[in-house]
Structure formats: structure tokens, C-alpha cells
C-alpha positions in Angstrom: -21.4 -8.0 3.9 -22.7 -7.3 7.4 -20.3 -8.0 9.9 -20.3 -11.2 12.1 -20.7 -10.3 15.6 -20.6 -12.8 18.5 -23.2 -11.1 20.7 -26.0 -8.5 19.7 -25.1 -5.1 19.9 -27.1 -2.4 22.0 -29.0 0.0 19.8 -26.5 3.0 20.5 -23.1 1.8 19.9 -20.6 2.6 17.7 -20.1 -0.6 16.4 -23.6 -0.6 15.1 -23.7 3.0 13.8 -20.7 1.5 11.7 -22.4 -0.8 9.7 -25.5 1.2 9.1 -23.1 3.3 7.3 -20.3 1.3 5.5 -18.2 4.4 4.3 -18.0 6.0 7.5 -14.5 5.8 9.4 -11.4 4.0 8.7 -11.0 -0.1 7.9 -10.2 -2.0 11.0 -7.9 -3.9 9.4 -5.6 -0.9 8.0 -6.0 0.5 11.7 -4.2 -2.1 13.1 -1.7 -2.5 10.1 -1.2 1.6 10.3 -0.2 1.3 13.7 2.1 -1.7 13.4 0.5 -4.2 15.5 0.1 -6.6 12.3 0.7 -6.7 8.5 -2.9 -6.4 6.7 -3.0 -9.6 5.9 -2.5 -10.9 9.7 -4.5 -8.2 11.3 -7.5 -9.5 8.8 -6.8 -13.2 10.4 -6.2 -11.9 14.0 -9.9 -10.1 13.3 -11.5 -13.1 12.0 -10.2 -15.4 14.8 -12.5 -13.2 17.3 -9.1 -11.4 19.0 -10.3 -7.5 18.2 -13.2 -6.0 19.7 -14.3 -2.7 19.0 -16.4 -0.8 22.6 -16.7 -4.1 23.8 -17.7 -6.0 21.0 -15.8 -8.6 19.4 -15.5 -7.8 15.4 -14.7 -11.0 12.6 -15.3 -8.6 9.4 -11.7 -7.1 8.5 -13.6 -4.3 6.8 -15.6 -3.2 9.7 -15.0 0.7 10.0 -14.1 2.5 12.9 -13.3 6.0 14.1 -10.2 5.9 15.8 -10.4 9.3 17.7 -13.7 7.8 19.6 -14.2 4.3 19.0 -11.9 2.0 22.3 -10.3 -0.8 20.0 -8.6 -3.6 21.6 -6.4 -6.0 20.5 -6.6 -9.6 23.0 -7.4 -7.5 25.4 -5.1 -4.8 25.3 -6.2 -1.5 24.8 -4.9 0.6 21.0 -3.9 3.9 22.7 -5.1 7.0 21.1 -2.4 8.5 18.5 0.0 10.6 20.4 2.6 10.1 18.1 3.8 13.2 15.9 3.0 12.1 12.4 6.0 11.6 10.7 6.7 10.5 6.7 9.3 9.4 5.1 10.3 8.7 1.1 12.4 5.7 1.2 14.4 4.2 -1.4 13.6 1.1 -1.1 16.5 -1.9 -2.1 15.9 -5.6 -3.5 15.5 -7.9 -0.5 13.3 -5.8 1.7 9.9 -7.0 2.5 7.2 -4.3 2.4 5.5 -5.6 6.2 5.4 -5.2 9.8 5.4 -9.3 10.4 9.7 -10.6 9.9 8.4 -13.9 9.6 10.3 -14.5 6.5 12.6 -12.1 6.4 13.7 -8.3 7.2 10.9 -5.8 6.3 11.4 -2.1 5.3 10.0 -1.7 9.5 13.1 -3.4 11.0 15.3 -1.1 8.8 13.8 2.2 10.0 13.2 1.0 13.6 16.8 2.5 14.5 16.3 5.8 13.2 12.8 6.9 14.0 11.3 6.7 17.6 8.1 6.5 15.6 6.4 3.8 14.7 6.3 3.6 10.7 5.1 1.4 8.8 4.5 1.0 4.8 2.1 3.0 2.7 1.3 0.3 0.2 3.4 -2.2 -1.3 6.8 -3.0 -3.0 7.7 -6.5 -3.5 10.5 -7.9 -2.3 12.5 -8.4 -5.3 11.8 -5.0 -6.8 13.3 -1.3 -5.7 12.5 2.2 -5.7 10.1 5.2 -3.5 8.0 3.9 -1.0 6.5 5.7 1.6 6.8 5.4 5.5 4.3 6.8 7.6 2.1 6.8 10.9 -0.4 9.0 10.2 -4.0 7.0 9.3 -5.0 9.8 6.8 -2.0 9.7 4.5 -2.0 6.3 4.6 -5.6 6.1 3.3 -5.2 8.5 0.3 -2.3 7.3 -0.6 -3.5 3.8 -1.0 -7.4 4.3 -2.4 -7.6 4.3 -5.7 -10.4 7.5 -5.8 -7.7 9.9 -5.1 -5.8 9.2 -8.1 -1.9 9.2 -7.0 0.2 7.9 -10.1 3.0 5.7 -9.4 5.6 5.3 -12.5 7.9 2.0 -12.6 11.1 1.6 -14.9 11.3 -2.2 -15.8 14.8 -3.7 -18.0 12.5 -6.5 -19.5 14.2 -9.2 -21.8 11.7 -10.8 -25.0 11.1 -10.4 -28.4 10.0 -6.5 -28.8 6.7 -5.6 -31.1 3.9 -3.4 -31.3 1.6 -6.4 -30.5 2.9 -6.7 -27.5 3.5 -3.2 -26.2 -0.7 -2.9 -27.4 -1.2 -6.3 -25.1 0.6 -4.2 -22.3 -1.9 -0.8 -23.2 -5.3 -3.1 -22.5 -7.6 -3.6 -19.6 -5.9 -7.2 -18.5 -7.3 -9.5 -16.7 -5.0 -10.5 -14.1 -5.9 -12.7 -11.0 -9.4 -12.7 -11.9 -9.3 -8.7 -11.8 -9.3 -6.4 -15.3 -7.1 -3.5 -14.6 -7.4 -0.4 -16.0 -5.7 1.0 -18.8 -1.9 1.5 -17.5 0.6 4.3 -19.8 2.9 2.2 -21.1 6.2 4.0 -22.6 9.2 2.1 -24.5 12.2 4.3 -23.4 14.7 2.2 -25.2 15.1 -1.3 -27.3 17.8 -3.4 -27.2 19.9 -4.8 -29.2 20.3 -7.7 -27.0 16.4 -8.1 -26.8 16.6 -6.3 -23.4 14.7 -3.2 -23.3 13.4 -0.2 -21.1 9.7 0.2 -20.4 8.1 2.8 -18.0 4.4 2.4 -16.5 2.7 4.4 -14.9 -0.6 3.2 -12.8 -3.3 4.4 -11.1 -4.0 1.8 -9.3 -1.7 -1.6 -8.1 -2.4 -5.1 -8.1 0.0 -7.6 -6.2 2.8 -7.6 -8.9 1.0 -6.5 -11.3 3.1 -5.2 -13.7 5.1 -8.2 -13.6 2.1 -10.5 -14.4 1.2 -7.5 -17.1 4.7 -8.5 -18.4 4.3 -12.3 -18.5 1.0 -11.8 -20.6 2.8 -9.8 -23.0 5.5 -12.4 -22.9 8.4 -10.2 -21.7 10.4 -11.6 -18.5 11.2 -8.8 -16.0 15.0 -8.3 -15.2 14.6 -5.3 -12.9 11.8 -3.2 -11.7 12.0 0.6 -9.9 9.7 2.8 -8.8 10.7 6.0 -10.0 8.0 8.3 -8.7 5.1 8.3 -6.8 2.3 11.0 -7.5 4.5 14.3 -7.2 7.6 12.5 -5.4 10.5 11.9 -7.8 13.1 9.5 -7.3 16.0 12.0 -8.3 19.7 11.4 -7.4 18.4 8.5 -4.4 20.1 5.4 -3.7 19.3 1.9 -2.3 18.9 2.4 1.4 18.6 6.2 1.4 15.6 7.8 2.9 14.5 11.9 3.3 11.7 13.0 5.9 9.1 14.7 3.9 8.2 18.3 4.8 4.6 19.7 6.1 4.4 20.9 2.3 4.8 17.8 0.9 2.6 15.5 3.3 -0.1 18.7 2.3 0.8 18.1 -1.6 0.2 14.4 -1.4 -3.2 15.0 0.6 -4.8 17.3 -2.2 -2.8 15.9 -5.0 -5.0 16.2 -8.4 -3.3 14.8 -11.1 -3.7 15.6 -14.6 -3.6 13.4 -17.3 
């Protein structure tokens, strides 16, 4: 879709160079999210309401890309500074009750918990939902955040759900196939049993390569299971190990360079 712009553009800028070629540059709408001015879902409605212009033009498409070493991006008005920020990640063990945002509107979001111990702003690589634990990533740096979250570069991410139902192969073969959920047919997710109950409470691991909003939840209530608990024990190389609830560990240079030519094998 070609973006909706208010005014015509002039011949050289930026903006237009944009849209001639859709794959060049960075989503405007995770810019704004990557740099903590809005969750994704707000910066796409603060674009669409006409408040974001890119060199002077205003911009309604949330997917409009921009380059954010050259292109001036403001926000009512006020100018996005260039990044100046060292980039800084962090693995965070995420608890229940956390909301995976940079908007508090209803409630405190894995941002207000790392606001007193990093100067930097970071903000979430993906998602977590509120009632489920485990790794998530913390990060200002645009790059990182992009691999990490398109599905081309193939990062894993393994969850350990305690699921209570009736267990059979029928349903563990439901859990295997291409799903539709929300209108959307996943693909094919690894689905382990790692132990069955006695009390019709079991153990099942997923691993995906790619993550719908709750999906494996609403993979669970196809199959008829009802999810107890749900952790995220690894993400691509990054293994949950001996972490707690609320514990968090600053990745090293090694690891942000892992993550950024991570090849997985299957």
C-alpha cells in the first residue's frame, strides 16, 4: 500500500525514495517503538493521526520505511535525536504480571522495571504476555531489534507449558499442524511431550519460528488443553539456565554478534 501523504512530495526526498523501494530502511512504526517514544501499537495510531513527519512530510502509513542515520523524523514537532546511546542488551527473566510495552496505561511494563538500573533507554524485543514468564530481550539498538523479531532470520524460541486436559496422540498431531489461528495458518511448530500426568496435567515444550499474539495458548485451546503455566525457556542460542523471576544479565559483544548471524539448524 502506498503511503497516504498530506501534501505531494518533491521529486528528491527521502520520503519518496522510500516508497519506490518498500524494503529499504527500517519500519517507522518500530522506530518509534525501538526508541521508547510509544508501544507499536500506539506509535502506528500516533502515525495514522498525522503526528509524525519524516523531512518535513507528514507520514499516516505505519510501515513507511525510513533510514534513521539520514532521514530528520519528528514526532508533534519534536525532533528524534540521532542514536547516541551505547547499545546495550539485556536477557531478562521475565515474571507473571509484567506487561511486555513502553505505554503503563494498564499496568507496569518490563520498561518501568529496568528504568532504575540502566541509564539507557530499553525497551522489548518482541513479546511476552502478561500472564506468561521466561527470557526476553531488552535492547536499544534498531538492528538487533529487527533480526530478532523478523521471521527470515530464523531465531527459535522454545516455551515449557504445564497444560491440564485429556492427553492423546490426536491431540498432540492437532498441536504438530499448520493451524489456523486469528485468521492466520502458522507454520509447523516442534511440539515435545516431556511428561504426562497422572492428574491429567502434563509438560509440553514448543519450539517456534515465528510468534503470533498468544499463540501457543490458542494452539492449546484448539487441541483442547487449558494452559496452567507458560515459560520461555530459550530464545535462539540464549538458555534460560539457573535464572529466576526478576533476574536480568547484560549480554556480551559475543553474544549480541551470535544473535546477529545466528543460523539455526534444524
Amino acid at each position: 500500500m502506498m503511503p497516504n501523504y498530506s501534501k505531494p512530495l518533491r521529486e528528491n526526498t527521502r520520503a519518496r525514495s522510500n516508497s519506490e523501494n518498500p524494503r529499504s530502511g527500517e519500519r517507522l512504526q518500530n522506530v518509534l517503538a525501538q526508541r521508547g517514544i510509544a508501544s507499536r501499537r500506539h506509535a502506528a495510531e500516533m502515525i495514522e493521526a498525522g503526528e509524525v513527519t519524516v523531512n518535513g512530510t507528514p507520514i499516516t502509513e505505519p510501515g513507511f520505511r525510513v533510514h534513521i542515520e539520514t532521514d530528520v523524523i519528528c514526532v508533534n514537532n519534536q525532533k528524534l535525536q540521532q542514536e547516541t546511546e551505547k547499545h546495550r542488551t539485556v536477557l531478562f527473566y521475565k515474571p507473571v504480571g509484567l506487561i511486555c510495552s513502553a505505554d503503563n496505561e494498564r499496568g507496569e511494563t518490563v520498561c518501568d522495571f529496568m528504568k532504575p538500573h540502566f541509564s539507557e533507554r530499553l525497551v522489548p524485543v518482541g513479546r511476552l504476555d502478561k500472564e506468561s514468564e521466561g527470557l526476553l530481550l531488552m535492547s536499544n539498538d534498531g538492528e538487533l531489534t529487527n533480526i530478532m523479531t523478523h521471521p527470515r532470520y530464523g531465531h527459535t524460541k522454545t516455551y515449557i507449558a504445564r497444560v491440564a486436559g485429556h492427553m492423546d496422540d490426536k491431540k498432540i498431531e492437532t498441536l504438530r499442524s499448520r493451524l489456523e489461528i486469528d485468521g492466520y495458518v502458522i507454520e509447523p511448530v516442534t511440539v515435545e511431550v516431556l511428561k504426562v500426568g497422572r492428574d491429567h496435567t502434563h509438560k509440553i515444550a514448543f519450539t517456534l519460528t515465528e510468534g503470533r499474539n498468544k499463540q501457543i495458548r490458542k494452539m492449546c485451546s484448539l487441541a483442547h488443553f487449558v494452559v496452567l503455566e507458560l515459560v520461555r525457556v530459550s530464545i535462539g542460542p540464549l538458555k534460560i539456565c539457573n535464572m529466576q523471576p526478576g533476574e536480568f544479565r547484560e549480554l556480551t559483544p559475543a553474544e549480541v554478534n551470535q544473535l546477529k548471524t545466528y543460523n539455526p539448524r534444524f
